[in-house]
C-alpha positions as CSV (number, residue, x, y, z in Angstrom):
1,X,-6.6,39.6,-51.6
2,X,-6.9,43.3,-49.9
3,X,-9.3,41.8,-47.6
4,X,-6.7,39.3,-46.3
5,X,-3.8,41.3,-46.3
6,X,-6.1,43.7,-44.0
7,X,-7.0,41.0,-41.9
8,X,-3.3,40.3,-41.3
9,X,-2.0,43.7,-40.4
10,X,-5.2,43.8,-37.9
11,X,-4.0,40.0,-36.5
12,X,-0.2,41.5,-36.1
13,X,-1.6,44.7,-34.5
14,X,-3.4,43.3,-31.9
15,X,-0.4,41.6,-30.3
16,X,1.5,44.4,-30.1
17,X,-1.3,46.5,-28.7
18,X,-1.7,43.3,-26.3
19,X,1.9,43.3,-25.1
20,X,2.2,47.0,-24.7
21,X,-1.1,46.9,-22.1
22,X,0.8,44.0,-20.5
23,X,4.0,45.9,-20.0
24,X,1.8,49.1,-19.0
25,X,0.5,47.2,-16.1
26,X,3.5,45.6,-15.0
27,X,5.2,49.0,-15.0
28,X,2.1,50.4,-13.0
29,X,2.3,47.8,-11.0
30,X,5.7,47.9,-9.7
31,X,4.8,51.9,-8.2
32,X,1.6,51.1,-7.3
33,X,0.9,47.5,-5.9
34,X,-3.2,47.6,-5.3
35,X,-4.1,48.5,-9.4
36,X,-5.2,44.9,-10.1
37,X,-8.1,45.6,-6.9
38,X,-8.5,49.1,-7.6
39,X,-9.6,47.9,-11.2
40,X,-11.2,45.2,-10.7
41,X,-13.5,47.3,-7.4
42,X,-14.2,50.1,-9.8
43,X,-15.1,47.3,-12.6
44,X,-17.7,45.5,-10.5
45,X,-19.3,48.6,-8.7
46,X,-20.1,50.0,-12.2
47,X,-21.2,47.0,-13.5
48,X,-23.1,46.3,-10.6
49,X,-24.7,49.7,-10.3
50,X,-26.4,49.6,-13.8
51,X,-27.7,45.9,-13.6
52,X,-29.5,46.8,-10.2
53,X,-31.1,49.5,-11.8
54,X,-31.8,47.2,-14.8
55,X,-33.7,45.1,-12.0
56,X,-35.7,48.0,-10.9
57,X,-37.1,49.3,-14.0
58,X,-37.2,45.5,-15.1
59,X,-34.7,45.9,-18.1
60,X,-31.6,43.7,-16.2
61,X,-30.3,42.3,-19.8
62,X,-30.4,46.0,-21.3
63,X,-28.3,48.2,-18.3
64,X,-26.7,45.0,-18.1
65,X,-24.9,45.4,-21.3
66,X,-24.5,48.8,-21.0
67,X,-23.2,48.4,-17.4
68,X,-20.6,45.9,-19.0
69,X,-19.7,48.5,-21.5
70,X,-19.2,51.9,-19.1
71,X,-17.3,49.6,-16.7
72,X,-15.0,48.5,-18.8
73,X,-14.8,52.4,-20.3
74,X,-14.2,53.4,-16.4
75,X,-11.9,50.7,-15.8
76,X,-9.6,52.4,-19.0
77,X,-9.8,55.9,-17.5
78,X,-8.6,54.7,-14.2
79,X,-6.1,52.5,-15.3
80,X,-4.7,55.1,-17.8
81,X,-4.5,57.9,-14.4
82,X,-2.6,55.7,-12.4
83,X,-0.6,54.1,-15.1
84,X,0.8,57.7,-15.8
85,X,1.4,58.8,-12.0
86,X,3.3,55.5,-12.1
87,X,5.1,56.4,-15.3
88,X,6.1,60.2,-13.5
89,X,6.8,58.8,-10.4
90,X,9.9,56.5,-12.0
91,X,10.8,59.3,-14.3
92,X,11.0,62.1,-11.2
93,X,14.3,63.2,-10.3
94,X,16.1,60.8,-13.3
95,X,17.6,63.2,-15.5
96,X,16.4,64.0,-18.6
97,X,12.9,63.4,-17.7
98,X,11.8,66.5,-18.8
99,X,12.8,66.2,-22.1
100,X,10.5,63.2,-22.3
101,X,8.0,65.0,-21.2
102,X,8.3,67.8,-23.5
103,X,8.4,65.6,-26.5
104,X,5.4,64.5,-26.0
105,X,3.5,68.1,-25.3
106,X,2.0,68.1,-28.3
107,X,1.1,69.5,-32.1
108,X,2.6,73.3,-32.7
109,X,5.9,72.3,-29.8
110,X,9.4,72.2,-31.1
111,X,11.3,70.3,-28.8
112,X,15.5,71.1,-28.5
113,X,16.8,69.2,-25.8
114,X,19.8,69.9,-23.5
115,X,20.9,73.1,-24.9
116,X,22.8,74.1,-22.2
117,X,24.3,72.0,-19.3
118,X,27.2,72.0,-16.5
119,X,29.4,69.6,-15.3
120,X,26.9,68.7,-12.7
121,X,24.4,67.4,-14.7
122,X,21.7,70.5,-14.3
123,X,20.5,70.5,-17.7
124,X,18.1,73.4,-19.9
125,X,15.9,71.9,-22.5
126,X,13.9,74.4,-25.0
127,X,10.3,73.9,-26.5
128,X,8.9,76.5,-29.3
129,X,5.2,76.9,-29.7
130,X,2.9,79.8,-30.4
131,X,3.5,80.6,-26.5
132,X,6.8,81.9,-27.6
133,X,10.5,80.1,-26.2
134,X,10.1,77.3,-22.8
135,X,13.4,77.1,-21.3
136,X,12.6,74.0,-18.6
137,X,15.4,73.7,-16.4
138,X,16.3,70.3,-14.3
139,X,18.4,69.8,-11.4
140,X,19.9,72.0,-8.8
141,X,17.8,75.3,-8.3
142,X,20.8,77.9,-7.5
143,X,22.9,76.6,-9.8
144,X,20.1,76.2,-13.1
145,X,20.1,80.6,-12.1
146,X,23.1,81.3,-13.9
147,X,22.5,78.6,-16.8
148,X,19.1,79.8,-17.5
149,X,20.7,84.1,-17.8
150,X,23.4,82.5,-19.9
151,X,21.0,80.9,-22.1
152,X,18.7,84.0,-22.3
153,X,21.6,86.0,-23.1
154,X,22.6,84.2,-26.0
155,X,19.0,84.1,-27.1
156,X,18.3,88.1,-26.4
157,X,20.9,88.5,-29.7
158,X,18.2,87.3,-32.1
159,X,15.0,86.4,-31.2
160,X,14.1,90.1,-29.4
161,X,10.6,90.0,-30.4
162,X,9.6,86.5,-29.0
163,X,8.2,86.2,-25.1
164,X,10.8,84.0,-23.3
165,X,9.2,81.8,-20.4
166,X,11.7,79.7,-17.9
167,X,10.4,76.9,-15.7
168,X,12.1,75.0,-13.2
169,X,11.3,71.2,-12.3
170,X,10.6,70.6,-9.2
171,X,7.9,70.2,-6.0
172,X,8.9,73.3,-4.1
173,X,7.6,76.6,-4.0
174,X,7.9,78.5,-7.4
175,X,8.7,75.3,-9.4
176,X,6.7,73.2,-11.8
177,X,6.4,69.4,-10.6
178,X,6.8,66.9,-13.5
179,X,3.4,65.8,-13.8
180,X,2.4,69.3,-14.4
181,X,5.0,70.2,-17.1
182,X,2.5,69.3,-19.8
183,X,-0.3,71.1,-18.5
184,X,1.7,74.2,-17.0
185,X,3.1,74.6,-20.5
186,X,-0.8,74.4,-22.8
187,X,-1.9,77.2,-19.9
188,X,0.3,79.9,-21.5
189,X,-0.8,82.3,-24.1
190,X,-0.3,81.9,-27.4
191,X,1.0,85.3,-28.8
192,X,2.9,84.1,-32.2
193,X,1.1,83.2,-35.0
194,X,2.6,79.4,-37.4
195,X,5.4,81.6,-39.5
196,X,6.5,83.4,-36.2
197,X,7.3,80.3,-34.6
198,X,8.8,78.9,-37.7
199,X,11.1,81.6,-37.9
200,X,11.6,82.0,-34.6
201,X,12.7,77.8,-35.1
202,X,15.2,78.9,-37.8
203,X,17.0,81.5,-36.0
204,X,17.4,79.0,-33.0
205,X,18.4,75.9,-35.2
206,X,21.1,78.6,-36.9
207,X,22.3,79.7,-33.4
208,X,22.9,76.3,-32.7
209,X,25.0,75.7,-35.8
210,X,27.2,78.5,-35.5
211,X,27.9,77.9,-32.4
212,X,28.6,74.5,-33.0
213,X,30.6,75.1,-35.8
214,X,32.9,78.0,-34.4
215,X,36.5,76.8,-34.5
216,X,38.2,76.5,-30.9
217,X,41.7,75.9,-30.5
218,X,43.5,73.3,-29.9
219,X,45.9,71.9,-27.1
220,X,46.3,74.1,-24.0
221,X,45.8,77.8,-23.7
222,X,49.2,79.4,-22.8
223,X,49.7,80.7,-19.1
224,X,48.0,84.2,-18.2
225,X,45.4,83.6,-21.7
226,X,47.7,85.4,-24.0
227,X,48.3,84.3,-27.2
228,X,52.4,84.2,-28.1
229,X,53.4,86.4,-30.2
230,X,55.9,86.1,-33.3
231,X,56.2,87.0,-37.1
232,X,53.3,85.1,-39.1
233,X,54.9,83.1,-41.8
């Protein structure tokens, strides 16, 4: 009965891993129109390459299966490069791409999204590892200057003893381009140890409440900012 219920979960997997490759490739495809011959070029040269030495050393069936094997090994290696260039290259310049990009970083990352934006969109996302506080700003360049103070500022009140890093997406000079994010960000030093950047999580996460939760008031603000005065009753 285990061995059948097994069986089943494998027979519904498969599909689904099926279907996913599919849509991979048609994604892929869309940004970049030779895959299918790059593929299938880089398939048959492998391939090819180990059955001609199987001919020389008179072992054709042996490299032959191994050729078969390391083809179809390079032909996943390639298609997984270009598959995520393609993937980049649709998410560049679409906002909130580097928040995708951050959630997938990896193990030790604490990913806050959007913790500060402006009316036009530029946006400041915030990852926590053992490399201390990530502030990776998208859009405008002069304008993401001023979000990214006012974001350390309000930081600087209580987490004084963690290393604050801010990048800025983008391909020109002094900016990170999307692709890189991931790899820019596993290249920093890792200074805290787990229960630093577990507390340095909590203080954040209660920032974020309390600011949240701060009473504002309601309806407009009387001319000149004052509030009016008058007897409390």
């Amino acid at each position: 009965m285990a061995r059948k219920e097994r069986a089943d979960n494998a027979d519904t997997a498969n599909p689904g891993r099926l279907k996913q490759i599919a849509l991979t490739y048609k994604m892929t495809r869309r940004a970049d129109s030779k895959i299918g011959l790059v593929l299938a070029g880089v398939g048959i040269v492998t391939f090819g390459v180990f059955l001609g030495i199987g001919f020389l050393i008179d072992h054709p069936v042996y490299l032959g299966i191994l050729g078969f094997l390391l083809a179809f090994l390079a032909m996943a290696i390639v298609f997984g490069r270009r598959a995520e260039r393609a993937a980049f290259g649709q998410m560049e310049g679409q906002p909130g791409a580097a928040a995708s990009v951050l959630q997938n970083v990896g193990r030790g990352w604490s990913t806050t999204p959007a913790v500060a934006m402006n009316r036009n969109q530029d946006v400041v996302h915030r990852a926590v590892g053992k490399a201390g506080i990530v502030l990776v700003a998208e859009g405008n360049p002069n304008r993401l200057k001023s979000l990214l103070a006012a974001e350390k500022r309000k930081m600087a009140r209580i987490v004084v003893d963690v290393p604050v890093h801010d990048l800025i997406i983008g391909n020109d000079e002094g900016q990170v381009p999307l692709k890189k994010l991931r790899t820019t960000m596993l290249k920093l030093p890792r200074v805290l140890t787990g229960p630093q950047v577990t507390s340095a999580n909590d203080r954040l996460r209660a920032m974020g409440d309390l600011m949240s939760n701060m009473p504002l008031p309601k309806g407009p603000m009387p001319k000149g900012g004052r509030m009016p005065r008058g007897k409390m009753r």
